[in-house]
C-alpha positions in Angstrom: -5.7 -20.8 -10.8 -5.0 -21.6 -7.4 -6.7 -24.5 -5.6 -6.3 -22.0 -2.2 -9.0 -20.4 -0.8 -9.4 -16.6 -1.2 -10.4 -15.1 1.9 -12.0 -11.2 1.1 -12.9 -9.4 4.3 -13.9 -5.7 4.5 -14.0 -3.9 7.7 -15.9 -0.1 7.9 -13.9 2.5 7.0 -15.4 4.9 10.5 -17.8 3.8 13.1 -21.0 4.8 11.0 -20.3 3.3 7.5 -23.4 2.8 5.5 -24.1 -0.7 5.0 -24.6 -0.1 1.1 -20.8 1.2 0.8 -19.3 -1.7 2.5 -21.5 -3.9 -0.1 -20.1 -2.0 -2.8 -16.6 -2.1 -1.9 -17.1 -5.7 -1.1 -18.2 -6.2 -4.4 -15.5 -4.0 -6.1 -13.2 -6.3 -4.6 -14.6 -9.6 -5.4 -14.5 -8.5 -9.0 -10.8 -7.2 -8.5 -9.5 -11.1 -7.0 -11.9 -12.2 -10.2 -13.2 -15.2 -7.3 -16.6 -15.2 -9.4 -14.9 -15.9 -12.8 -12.7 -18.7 -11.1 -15.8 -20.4 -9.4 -17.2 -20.3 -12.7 -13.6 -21.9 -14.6 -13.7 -25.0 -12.7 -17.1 -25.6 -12.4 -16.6 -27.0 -16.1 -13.6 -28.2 -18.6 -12.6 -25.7 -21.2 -10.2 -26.2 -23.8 -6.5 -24.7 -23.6 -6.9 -22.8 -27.0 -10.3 -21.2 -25.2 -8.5 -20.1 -22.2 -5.8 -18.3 -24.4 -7.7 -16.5 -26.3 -10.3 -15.6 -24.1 -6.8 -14.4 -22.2 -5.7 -12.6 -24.7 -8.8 -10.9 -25.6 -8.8 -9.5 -21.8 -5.5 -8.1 -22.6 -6.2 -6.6 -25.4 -9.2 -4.8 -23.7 -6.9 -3.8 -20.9 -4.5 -2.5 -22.9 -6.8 -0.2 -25.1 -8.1 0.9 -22.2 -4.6 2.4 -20.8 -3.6 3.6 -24.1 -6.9 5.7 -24.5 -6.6 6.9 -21.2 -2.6 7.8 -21.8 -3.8 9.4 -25.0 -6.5 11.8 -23.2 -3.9 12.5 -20.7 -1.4 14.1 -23.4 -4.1 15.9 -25.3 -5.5 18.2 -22.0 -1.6 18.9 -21.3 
């Protein structure tokens, strides 16, 4: 973690952009930079071990996810 500030900025896409879409992708890419889940880190101490495993965990989930996906990709072909 960074102690730099992460600046996320959206502009609209065209002139008429719906409001609600901007939020969204706003959102999307707060949750991409993971800025929530950092706030959250150093708001309190957490143990080495935890971070590691909750690491790993989010890894694991990730890749599970790909292989699944690779998996239905060589089925429909």
């Amino acid at each position: 973690m960074s102690k730099r500030p992460i600046n996320v900025e959206i502009k609209p896409r065209y002139k008429d952009e719906p409001i609600e879409k901007m939020i969204k992708r706003f959102l999307k890419k707060i949750k991409k930079e993971r800025v929530i889940e950092n706030f959250i880190a150093r708001q309190r101490y957490e143990k080495p071990s935890t971070k590691r495993k909750r690491a790993a965990e989010r890894r694991k989930k990730i890749l599970e996810k790909l292989r699944l996906k690779q998996e239905s990709c060589f089925k429909t072909n």
